[in-house]
N, C-alpha and C positions, 0 to 999 in steps of 0.2 A: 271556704276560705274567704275573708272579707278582701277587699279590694288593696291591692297593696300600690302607692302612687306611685314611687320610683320607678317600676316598674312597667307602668305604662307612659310615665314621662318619657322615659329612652327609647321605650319603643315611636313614640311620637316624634322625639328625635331623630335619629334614624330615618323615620321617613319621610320627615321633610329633606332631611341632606340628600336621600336616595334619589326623590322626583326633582330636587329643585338643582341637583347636582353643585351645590354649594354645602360650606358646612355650618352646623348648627351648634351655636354651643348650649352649655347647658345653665342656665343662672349669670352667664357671665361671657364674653368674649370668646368663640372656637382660638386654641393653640393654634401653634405654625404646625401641630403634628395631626389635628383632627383631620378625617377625612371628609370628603375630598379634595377641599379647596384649603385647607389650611386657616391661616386668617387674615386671608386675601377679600380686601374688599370687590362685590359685594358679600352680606353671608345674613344670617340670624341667629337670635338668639332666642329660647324657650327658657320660657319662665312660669312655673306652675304657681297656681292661684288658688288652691287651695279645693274643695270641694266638698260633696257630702257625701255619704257612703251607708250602707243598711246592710243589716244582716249579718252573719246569719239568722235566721231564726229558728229556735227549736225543730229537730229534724230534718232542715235542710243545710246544705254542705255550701250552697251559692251566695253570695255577696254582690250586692249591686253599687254602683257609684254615679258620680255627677260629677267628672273632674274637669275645673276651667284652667286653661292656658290661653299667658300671652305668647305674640310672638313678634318679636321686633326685628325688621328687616332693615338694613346697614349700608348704608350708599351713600358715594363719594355724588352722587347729583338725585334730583327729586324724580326724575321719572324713571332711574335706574333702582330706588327706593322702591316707588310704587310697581317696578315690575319685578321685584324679588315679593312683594306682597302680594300680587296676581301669580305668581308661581306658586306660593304658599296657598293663598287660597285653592288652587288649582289643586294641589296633592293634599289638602284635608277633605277640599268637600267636591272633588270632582268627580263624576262617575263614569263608567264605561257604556260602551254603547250597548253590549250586552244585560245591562244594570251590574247594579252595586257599584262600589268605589273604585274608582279607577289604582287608587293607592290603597298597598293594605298596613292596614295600622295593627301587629301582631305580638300584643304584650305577652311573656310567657306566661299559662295558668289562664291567662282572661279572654273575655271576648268583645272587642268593642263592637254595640250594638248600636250606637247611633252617635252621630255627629251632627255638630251646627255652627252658627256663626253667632255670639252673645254683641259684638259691637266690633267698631274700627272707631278709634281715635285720629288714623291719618295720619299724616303725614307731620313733621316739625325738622328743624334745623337748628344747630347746637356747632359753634368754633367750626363750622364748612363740614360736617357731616349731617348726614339728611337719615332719619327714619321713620318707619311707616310700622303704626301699631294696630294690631290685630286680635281679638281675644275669640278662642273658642271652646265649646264643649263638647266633650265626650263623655257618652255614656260607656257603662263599663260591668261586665258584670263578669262573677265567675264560674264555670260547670261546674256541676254536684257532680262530686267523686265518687 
């Protein structure tokens, strides 16, 4: 099965609102109905970037990908900004003491095999709202059935 985006976008979703206990919207501003936080500032938003993707090939069933996300965090002041993007970074690429990722990123069908950080643009300010841009990658691939 080739990699399907949505799919791992929501799950990406998901769990950044899960660790960061804020909500996440998807393309666009979280509703007052997303969980948990509604759309109370602070929050973020994911925005996928597109990616590459292989596979399958001839007699196997797995699909691999390369898929980049932003992720823009939402704050009424600059260091409350930057600390929903230290929380984000924290639940993409932080791991356990035991290893692996302290956050699990659990697309249905896939498995993500590896994570990174592609850039941070930082911080900017727009009419007294502050955000902190973040892009990253996940690799992605699918079990043969």
């Amino acid at each position: 099965m080739p990699v399907q985006g949505r799919v791992v976008s929501t799950a990406l979703r998901d769990a950044i609102a899960a660790a960061t206990g804020r909500s996440c919207g998807y393309g666009a501003p979280p509703t007052t109905a997303d969980k948990p936080s509604g759309n109370a500032i602070p929050y973020t938003v994911l925005y996928p970037l597109g990616g590459t993707t292989s596979g399958p090939p001839f007699g196997d069933q797995a699909g691999d990908g390369r898929l980049l996300y932003q992720v823009t965090s939402v704050a009424s002041t600059g260091e409350q900004a930057e600390w929903m993007a230290d929380k984000v970074r924290a639940a993409v690429l932080g791991t356990s003491p035991k290893g692996g990722f302290a956050t699990s990123i659990s697309p249905a069908g896939h498995t993500v095999v590896g994570r990174e950080i592609d850039k941070e643009d930082g911080q900017s300010v727009a009419n007294g709202v502050y955000s902190y841009i973040s892009r990253y990658l996940l690799h992605v691939t699918t079990p043969d059935s």
